[in-house]
ChimeraX commands (.cxc) that place a marker at each C-alpha (Angstrom):
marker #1 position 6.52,-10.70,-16.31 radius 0.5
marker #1 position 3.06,-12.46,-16.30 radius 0.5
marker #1 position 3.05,-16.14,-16.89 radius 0.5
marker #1 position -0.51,-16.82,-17.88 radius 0.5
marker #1 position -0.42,-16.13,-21.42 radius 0.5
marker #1 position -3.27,-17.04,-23.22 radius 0.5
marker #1 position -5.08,-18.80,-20.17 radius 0.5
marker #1 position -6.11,-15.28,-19.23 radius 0.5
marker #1 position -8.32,-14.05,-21.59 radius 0.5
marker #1 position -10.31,-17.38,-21.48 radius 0.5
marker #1 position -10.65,-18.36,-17.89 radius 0.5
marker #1 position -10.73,-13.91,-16.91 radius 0.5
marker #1 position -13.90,-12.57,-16.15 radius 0.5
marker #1 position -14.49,-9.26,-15.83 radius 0.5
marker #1 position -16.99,-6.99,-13.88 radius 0.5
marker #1 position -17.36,-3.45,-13.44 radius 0.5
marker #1 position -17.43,-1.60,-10.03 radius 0.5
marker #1 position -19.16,1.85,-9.76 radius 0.5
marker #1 position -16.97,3.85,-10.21 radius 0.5
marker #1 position -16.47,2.18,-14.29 radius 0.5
marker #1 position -13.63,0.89,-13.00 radius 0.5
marker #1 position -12.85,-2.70,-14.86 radius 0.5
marker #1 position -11.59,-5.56,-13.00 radius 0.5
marker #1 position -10.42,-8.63,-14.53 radius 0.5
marker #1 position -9.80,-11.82,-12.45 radius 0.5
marker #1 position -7.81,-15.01,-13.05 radius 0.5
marker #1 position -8.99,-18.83,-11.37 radius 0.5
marker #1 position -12.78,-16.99,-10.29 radius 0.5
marker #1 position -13.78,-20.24,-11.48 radius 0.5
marker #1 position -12.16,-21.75,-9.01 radius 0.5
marker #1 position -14.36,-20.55,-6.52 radius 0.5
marker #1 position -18.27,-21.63,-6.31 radius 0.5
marker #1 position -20.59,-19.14,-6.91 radius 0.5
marker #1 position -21.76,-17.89,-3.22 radius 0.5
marker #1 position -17.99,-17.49,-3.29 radius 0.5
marker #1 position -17.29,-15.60,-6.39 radius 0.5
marker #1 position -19.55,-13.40,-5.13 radius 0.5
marker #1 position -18.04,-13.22,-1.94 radius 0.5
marker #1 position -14.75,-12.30,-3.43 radius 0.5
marker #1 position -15.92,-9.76,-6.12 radius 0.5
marker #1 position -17.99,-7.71,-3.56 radius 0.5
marker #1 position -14.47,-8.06,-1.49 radius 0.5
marker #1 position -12.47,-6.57,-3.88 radius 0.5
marker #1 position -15.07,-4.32,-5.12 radius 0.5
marker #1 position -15.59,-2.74,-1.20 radius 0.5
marker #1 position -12.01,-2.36,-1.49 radius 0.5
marker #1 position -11.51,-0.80,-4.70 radius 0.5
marker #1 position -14.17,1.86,-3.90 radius 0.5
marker #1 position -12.66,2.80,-0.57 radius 0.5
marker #1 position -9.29,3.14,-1.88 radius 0.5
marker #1 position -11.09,5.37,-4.46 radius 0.5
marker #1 position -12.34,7.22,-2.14 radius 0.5
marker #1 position -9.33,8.12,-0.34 radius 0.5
marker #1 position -6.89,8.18,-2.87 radius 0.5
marker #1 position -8.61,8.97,-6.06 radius 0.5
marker #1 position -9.07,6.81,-9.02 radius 0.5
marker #1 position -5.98,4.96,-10.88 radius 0.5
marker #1 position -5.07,6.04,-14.16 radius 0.5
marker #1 position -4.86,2.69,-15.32 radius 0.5
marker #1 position -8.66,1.93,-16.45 radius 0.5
marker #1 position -8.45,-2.23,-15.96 radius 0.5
marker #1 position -6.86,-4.25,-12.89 radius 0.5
marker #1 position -6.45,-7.60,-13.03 radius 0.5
marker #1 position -6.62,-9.69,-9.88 radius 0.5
marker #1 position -5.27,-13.08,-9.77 radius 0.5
marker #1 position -6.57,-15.38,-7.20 radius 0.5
marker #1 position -4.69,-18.10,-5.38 radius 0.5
marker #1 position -7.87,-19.20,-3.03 radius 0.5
marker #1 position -6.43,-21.49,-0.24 radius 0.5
marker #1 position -8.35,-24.31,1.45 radius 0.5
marker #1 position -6.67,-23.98,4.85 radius 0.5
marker #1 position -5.45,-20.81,6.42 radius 0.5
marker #1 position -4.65,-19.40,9.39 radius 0.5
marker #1 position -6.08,-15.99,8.72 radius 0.5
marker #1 position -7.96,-14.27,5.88 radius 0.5
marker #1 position -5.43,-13.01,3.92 radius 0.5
marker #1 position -2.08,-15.01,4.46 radius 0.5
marker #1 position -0.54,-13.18,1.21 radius 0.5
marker #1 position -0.47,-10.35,-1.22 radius 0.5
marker #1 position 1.76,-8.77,-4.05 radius 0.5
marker #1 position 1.83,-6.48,-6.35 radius 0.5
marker #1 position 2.64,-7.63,-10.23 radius 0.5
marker #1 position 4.17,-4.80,-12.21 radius 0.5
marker #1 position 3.95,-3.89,-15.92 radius 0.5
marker #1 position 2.02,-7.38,-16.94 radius 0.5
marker #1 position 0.09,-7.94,-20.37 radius 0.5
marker #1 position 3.20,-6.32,-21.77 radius 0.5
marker #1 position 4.05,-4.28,-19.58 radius 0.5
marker #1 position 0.16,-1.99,-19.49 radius 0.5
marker #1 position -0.93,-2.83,-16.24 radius 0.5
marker #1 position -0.07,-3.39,-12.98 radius 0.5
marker #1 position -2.06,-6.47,-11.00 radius 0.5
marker #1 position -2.66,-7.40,-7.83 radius 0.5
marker #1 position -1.98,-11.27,-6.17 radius 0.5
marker #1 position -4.48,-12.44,-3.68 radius 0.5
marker #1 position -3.74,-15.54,-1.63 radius 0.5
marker #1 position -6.93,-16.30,0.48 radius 0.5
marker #1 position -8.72,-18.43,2.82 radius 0.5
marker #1 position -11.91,-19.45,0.55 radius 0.5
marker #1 position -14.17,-20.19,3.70 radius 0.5
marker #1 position -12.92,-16.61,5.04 radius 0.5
marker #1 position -16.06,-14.70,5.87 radius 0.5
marker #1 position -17.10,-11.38,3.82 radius 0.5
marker #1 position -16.89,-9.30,6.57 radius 0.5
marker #1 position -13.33,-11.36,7.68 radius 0.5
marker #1 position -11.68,-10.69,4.11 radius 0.5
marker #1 position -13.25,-6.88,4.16 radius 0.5
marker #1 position -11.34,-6.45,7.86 radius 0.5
marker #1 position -8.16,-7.33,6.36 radius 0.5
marker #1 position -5.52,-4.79,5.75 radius 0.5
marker #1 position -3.90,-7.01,3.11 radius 0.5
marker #1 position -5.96,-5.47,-0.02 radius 0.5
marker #1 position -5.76,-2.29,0.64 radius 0.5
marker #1 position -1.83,-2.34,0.85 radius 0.5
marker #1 position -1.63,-3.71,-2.11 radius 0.5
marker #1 position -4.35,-1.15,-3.87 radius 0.5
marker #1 position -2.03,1.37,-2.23 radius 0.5
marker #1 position 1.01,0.68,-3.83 radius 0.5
marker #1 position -0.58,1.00,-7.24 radius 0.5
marker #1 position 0.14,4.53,-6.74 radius 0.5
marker #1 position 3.78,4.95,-6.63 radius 0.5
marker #1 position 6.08,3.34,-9.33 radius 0.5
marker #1 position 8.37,0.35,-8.32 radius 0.5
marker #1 position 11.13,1.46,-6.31 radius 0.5
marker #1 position 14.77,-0.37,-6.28 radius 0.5
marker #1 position 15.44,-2.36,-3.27 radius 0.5
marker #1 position 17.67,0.44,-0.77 radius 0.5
marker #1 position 14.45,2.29,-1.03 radius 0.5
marker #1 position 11.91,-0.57,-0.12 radius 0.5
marker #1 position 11.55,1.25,2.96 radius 0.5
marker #1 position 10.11,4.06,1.15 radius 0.5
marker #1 position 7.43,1.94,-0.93 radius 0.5
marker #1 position 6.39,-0.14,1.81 radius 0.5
marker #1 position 5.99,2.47,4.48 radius 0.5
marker #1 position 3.82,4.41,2.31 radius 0.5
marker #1 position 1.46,1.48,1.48 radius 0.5
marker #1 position 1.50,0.33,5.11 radius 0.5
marker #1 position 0.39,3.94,6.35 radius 0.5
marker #1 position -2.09,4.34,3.28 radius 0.5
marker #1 position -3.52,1.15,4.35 radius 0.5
marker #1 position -4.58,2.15,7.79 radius 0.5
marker #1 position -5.47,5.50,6.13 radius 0.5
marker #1 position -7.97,3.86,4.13 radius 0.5
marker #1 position -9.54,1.67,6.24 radius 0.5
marker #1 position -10.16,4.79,8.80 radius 0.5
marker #1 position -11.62,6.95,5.82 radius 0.5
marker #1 position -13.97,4.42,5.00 radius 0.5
marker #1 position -15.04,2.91,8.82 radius 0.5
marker #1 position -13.33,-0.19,8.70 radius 0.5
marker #1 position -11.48,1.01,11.81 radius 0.5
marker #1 position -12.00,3.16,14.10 radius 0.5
marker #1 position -9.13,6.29,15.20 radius 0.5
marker #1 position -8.69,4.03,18.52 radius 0.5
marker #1 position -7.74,0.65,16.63 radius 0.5
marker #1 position -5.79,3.16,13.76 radius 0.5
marker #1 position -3.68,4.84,17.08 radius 0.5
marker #1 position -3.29,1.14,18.24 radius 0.5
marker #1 position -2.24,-0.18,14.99 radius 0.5
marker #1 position 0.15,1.98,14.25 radius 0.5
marker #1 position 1.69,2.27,18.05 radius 0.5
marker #1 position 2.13,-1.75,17.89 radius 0.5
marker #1 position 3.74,-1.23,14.49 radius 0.5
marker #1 position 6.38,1.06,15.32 radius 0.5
marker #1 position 7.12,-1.17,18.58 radius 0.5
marker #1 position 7.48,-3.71,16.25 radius 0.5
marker #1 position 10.08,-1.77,14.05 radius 0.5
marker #1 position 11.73,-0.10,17.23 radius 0.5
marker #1 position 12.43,-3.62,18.49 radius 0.5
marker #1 position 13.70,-5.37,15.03 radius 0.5
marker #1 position 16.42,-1.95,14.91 radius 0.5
marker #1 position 17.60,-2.99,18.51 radius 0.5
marker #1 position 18.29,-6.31,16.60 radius 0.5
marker #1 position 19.34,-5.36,13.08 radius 0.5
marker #1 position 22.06,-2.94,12.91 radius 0.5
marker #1 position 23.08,-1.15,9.80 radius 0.5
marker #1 position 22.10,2.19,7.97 radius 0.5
marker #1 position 18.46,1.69,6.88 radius 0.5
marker #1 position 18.99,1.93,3.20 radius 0.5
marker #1 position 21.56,-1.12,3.23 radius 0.5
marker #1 position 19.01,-3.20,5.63 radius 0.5
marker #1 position 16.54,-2.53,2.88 radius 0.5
marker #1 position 18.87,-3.92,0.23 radius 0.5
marker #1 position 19.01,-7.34,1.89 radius 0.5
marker #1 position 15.14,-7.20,3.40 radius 0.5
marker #1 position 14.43,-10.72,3.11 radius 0.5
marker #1 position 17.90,-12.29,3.73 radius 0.5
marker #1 position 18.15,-10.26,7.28 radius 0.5
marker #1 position 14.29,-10.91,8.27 radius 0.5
marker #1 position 13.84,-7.26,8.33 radius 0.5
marker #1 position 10.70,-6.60,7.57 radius 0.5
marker #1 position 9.24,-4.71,10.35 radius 0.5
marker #1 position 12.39,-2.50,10.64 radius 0.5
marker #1 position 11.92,-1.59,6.65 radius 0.5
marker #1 position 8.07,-0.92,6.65 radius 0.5
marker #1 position 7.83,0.52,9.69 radius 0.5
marker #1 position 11.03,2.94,9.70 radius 0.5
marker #1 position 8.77,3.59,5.96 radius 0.5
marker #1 position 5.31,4.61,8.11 radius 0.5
marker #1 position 7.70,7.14,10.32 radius 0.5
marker #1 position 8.79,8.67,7.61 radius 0.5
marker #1 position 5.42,9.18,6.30 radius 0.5
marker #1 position 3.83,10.33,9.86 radius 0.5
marker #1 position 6.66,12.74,10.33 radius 0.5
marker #1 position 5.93,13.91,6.26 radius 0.5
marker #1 position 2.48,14.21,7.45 radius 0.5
marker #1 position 2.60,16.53,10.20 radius 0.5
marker #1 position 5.41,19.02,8.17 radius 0.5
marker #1 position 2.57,19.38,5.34 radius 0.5
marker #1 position -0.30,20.72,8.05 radius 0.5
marker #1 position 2.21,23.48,9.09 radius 0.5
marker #1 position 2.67,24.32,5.27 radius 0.5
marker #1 position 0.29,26.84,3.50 radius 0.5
marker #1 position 0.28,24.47,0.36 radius 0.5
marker #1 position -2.90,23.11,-1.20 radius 0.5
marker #1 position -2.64,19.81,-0.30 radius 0.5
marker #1 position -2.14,19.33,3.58 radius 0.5
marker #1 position -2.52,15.31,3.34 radius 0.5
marker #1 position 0.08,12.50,2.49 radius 0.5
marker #1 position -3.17,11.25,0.48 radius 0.5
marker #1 position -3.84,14.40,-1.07 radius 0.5
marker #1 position -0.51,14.40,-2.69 radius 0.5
marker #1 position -0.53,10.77,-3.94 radius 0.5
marker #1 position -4.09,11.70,-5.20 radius 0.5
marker #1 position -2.54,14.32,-7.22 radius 0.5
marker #1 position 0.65,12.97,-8.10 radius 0.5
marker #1 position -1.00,9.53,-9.62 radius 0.5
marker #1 position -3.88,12.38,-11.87 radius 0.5
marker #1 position -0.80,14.52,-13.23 radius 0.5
marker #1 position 2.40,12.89,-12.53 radius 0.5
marker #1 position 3.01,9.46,-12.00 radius 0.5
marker #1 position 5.67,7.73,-14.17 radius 0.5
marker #1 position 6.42,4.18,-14.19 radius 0.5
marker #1 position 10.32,5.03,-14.32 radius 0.5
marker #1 position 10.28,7.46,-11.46 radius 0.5
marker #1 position 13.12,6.63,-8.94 radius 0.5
marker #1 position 12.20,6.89,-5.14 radius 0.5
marker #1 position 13.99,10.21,-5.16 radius 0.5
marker #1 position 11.97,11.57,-8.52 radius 0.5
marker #1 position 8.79,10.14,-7.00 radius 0.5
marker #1 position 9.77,12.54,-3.72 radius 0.5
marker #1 position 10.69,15.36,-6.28 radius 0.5
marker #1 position 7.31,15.32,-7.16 radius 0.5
marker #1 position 5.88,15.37,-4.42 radius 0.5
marker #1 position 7.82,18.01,-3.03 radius 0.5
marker #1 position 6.76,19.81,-6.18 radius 0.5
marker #1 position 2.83,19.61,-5.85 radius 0.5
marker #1 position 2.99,20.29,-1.83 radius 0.5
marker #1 position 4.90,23.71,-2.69 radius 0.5
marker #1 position 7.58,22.04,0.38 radius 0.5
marker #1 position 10.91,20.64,0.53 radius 0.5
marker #1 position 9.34,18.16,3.23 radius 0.5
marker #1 position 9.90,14.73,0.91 radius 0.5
marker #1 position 13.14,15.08,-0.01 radius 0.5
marker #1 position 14.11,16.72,3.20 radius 0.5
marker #1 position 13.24,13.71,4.83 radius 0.5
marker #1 position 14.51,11.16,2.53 radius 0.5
marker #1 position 18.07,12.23,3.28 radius 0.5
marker #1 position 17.65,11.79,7.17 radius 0.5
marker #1 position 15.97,8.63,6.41 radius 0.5
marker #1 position 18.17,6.57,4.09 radius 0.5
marker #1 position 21.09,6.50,6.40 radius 0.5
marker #1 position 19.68,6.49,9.52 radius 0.5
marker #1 position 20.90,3.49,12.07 radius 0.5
marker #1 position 18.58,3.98,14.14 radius 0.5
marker #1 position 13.92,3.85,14.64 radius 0.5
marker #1 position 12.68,7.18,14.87 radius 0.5
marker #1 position 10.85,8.53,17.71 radius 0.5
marker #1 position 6.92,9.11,16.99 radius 0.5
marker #1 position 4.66,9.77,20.21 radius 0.5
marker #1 position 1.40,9.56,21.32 radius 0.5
marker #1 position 0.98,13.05,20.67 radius 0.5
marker #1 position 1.86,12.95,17.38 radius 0.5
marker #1 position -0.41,10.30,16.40 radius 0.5
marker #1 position -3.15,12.85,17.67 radius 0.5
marker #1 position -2.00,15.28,15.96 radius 0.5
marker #1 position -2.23,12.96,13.00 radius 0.5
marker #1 position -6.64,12.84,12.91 radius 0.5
marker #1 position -6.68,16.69,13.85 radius 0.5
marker link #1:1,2 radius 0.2
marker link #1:2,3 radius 0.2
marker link #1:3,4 radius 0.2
marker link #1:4,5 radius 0.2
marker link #1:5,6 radius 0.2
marker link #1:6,7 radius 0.2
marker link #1:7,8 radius 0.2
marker link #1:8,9 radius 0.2
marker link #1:9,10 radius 0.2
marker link #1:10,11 radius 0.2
marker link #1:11,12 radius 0.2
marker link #1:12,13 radius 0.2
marker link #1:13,14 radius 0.2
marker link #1:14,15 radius 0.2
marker link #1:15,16 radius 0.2
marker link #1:16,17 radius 0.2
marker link #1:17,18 radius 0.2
marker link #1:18,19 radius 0.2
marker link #1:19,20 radius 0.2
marker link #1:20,21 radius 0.2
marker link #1:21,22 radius 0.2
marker link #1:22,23 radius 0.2
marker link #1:23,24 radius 0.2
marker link #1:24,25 radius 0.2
marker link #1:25,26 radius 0.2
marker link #1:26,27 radius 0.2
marker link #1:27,28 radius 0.2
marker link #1:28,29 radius 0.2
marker link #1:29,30 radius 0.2
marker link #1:30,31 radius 0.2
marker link #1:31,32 radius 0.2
marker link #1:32,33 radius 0.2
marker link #1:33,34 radius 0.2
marker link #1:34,35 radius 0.2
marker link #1:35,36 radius 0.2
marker link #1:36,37 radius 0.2
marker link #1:37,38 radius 0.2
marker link #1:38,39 radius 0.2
marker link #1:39,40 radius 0.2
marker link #1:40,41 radius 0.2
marker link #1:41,42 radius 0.2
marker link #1:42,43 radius 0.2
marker link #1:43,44 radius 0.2
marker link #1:44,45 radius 0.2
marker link #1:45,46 radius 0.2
marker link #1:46,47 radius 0.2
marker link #1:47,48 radius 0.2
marker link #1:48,49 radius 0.2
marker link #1:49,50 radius 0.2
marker link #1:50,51 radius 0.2
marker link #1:51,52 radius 0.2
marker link #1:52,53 radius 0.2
marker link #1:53,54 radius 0.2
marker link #1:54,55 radius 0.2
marker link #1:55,56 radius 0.2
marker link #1:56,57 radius 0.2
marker link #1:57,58 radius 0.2
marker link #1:58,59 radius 0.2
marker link #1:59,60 radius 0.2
marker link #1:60,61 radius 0.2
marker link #1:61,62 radius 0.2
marker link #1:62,63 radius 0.2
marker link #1:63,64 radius 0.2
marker link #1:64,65 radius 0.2
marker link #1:65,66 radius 0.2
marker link #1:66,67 radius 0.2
marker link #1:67,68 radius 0.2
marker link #1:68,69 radius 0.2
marker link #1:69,70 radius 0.2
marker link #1:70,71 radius 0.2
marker link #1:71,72 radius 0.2
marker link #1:72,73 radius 0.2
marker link #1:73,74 radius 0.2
marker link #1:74,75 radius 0.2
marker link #1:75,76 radius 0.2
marker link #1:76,77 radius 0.2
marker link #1:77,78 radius 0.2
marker link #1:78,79 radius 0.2
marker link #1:79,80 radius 0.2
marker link #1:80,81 radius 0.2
marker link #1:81,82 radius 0.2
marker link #1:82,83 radius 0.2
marker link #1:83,84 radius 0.2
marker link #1:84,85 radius 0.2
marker link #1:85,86 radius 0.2
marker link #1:86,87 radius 0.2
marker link #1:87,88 radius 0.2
marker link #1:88,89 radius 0.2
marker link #1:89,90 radius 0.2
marker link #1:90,91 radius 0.2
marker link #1:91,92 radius 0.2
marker link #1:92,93 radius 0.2
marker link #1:93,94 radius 0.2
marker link #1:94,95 radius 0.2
marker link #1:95,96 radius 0.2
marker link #1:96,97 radius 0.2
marker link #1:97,98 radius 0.2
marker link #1:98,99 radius 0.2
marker link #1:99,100 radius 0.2
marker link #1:100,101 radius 0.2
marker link #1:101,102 radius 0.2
marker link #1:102,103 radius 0.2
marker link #1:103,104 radius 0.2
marker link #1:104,105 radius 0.2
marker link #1:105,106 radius 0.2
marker link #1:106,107 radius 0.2
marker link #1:107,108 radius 0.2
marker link #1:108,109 radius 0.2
marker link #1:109,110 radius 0.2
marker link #1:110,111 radius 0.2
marker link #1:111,112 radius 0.2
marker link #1:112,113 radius 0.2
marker link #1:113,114 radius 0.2
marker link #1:114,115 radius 0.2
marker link #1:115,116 radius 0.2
marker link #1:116,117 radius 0.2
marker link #1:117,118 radius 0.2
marker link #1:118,119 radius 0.2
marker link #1:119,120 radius 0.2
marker link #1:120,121 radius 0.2
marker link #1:121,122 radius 0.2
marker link #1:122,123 radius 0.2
marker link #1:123,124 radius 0.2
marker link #1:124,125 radius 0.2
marker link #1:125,126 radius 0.2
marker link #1:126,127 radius 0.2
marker link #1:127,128 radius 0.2
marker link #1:128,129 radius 0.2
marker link #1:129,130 radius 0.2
marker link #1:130,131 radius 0.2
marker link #1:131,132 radius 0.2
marker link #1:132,133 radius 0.2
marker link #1:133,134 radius 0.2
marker link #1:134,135 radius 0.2
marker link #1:135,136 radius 0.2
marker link #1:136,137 radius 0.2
marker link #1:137,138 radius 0.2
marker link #1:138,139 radius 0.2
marker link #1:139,140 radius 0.2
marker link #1:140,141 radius 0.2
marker link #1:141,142 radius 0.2
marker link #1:142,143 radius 0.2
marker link #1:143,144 radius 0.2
marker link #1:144,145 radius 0.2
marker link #1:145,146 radius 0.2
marker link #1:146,147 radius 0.2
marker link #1:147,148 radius 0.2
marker link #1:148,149 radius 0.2
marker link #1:149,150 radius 0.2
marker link #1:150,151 radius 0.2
marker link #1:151,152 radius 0.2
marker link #1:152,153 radius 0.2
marker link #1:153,154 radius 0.2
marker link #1:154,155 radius 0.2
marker link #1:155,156 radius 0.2
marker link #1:156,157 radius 0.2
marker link #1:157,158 radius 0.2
marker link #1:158,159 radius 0.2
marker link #1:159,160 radius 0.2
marker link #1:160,161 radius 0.2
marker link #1:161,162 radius 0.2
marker link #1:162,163 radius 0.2
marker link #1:163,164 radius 0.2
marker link #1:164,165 radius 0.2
marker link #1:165,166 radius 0.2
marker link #1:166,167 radius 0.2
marker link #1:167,168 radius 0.2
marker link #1:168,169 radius 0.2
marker link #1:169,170 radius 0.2
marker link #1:170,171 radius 0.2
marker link #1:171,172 radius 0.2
marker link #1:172,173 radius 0.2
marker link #1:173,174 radius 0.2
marker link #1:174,175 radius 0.2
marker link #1:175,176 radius 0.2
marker link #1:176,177 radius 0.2
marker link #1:177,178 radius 0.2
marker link #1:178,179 radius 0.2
marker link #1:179,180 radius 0.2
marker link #1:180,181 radius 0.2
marker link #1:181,182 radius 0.2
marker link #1:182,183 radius 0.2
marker link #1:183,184 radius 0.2
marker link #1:184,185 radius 0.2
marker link #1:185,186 radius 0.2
marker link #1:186,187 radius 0.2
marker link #1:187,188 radius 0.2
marker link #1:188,189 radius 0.2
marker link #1:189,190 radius 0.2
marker link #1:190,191 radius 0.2
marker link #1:191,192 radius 0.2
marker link #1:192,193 radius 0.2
marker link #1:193,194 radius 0.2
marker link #1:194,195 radius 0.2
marker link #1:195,196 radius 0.2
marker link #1:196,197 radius 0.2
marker link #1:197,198 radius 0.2
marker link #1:198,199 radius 0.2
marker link #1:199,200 radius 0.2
marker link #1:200,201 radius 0.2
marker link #1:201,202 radius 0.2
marker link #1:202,203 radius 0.2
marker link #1:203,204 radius 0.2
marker link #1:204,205 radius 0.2
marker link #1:205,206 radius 0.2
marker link #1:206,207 radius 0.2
marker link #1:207,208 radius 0.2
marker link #1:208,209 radius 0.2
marker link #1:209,210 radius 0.2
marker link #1:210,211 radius 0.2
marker link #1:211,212 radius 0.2
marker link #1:212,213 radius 0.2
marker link #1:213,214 radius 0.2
marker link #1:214,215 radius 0.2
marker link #1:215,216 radius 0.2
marker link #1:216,217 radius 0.2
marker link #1:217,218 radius 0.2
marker link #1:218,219 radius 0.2
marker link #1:219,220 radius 0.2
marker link #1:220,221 radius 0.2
marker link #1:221,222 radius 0.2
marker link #1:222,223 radius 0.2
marker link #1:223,224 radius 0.2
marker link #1:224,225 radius 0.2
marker link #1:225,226 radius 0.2
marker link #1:226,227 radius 0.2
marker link #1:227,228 radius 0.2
marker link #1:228,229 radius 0.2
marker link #1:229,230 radius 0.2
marker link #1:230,231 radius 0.2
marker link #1:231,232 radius 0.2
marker link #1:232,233 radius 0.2
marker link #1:233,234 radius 0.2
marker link #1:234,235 radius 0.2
marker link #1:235,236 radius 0.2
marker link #1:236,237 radius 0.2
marker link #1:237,238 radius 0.2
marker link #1:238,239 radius 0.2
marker link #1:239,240 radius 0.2
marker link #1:240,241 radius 0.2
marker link #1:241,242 radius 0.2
marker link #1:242,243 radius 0.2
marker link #1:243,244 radius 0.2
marker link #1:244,245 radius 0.2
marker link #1:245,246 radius 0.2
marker link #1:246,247 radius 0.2
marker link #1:247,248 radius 0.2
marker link #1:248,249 radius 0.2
marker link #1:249,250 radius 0.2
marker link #1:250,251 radius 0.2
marker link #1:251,252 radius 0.2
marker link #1:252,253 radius 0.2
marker link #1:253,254 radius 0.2
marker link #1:254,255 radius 0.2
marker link #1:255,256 radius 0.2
marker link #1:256,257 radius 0.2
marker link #1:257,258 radius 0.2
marker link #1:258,259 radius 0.2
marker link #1:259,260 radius 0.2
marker link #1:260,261 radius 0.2
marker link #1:261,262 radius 0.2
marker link #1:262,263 radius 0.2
marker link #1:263,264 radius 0.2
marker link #1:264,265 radius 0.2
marker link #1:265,266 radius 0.2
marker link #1:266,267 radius 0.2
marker link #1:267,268 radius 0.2
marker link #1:268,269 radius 0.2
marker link #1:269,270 radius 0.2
marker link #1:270,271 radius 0.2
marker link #1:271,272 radius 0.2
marker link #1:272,273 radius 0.2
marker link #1:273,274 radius 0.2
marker link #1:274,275 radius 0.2
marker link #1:275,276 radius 0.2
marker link #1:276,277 radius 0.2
marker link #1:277,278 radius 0.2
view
């Protein structure tokens, strides 16, 4: 739950960006004001591109809470999501930063846009973190090649060194994926979990383009799913349901089962990463 009580509505401040989308931060006045702008043109650039990817939220307000550092080693050293806050009617996001970050540094940064991008599933339980975290990891390189903050070279790099990452954490940490996922945190699995979570959605991705549904993106169905069908109490398999259901396939849930147990990193090759972009 969200801890800040009344403290919100009097230190909040609230702008709009143009899309009429509300955004409400906490500790803004923390920040000077060449920095509050800094940081509201941040998460503004980031909003919109998200937006224009993914399609508005249904929620109308988002409340960002800021945690400006004075010393980092990069941008963006942290990011959450908080679910369900200002009892329970939105979802926020956290944003840890360097203050003296540039503009163009903080805009680089993947860390906003994987946060946006889990705003558009519900919160999964822990076996299926994999799941959640795969799809905001692959939306967030999604995003930032829709909108020109990388290029399809750096996106093909990205996700390559990713997946290296994850194939060389499995070598390490054995156990069906599901159960790693369980225990994320306690085993130091994190690359395993996010990026066994990416594979899943880069396979998902290229069995929709050989389907003769509408929607031949994984961001065409999230689009969709968050307009018609998004439920805060959806499990990770009703999420996939629905999916399934609005891409006319069997392709989510298909997967899932392959997925959950596997022991070991799935195989994803060059040429499928080109056949991601075409």
């Amino acid at each position: 739950m969200y801890m800040y009580g009344l403290l919100v509505l009097i230190l909040s401040i609230t702008i709009k960006t143009s899309l009429a989308f509300e955004v409400t931060y906490v500790n803004l006045e923390k920040l000077n004001t060449p920095q509050q702008n800094k940081v509201k043109n941040w998460v503004a650039h980031g909003i919109n591109s998200t937006f224009k990817t993914l399609g508005p939220l249904t929620q109308q307000t988002l409340p960002v809470i800021l945690k400006p550092r004075y010393f980092a080693f990069e941008p963006v050293p942290w990011a959450s999501v908080k679910r369900g806050i200002d009892d329970n009617i939105y979802d926020a996001i956290e944003l840890h930063f360097h203050r003296y970050a540039s503009e163009k540094a903080l805009i680089y940064d993947w860390s906003l846009y994987h946060e946006l991008s889990h705003l558009y599933h519900p919160l999964f339980a822990y076996k299926d973190f994999w799941l959640s975290e795969g799809l905001a990891t692959y939306l967030q390189n999604i995003v930032m090649l829709e909108n020109g903050i990388i290029n399809h070279n750096e996106f093909k790099a990205r996700l390559k060194a990713g997946l290296k990452r994850g194939q060389q954490q499995t070598n390490r940490i054995k156990g069906p994926l599901n159960q790693v996922a369980n225990n994320m945190w306690a085993l130091g699995a994190q690359q395993r979990v996010y990026w066994s979570g990416v594979a899943f959605f880069i396979h998902a991705q290229l069995e929709l383009k050989k389907h003769t549904g509408k929607y031949k993106t994984i961001a065409d169905v999230i689009r969709q799913y968050q307009q018609c069908c998004k439920r805060s109490t959806h499990s990770a398999k009703q999420f996939l349901a629905q999916l399934d259901k609005l891409s006319k396939s069997a392709v989510f849930s298909t997967l899932y089962h392959q997925y959950s147990y596997r022991m070991d990193f799935p195989n994803i090759s060059t040429k499928q990463l080109n056949q991601l972009l075409f």
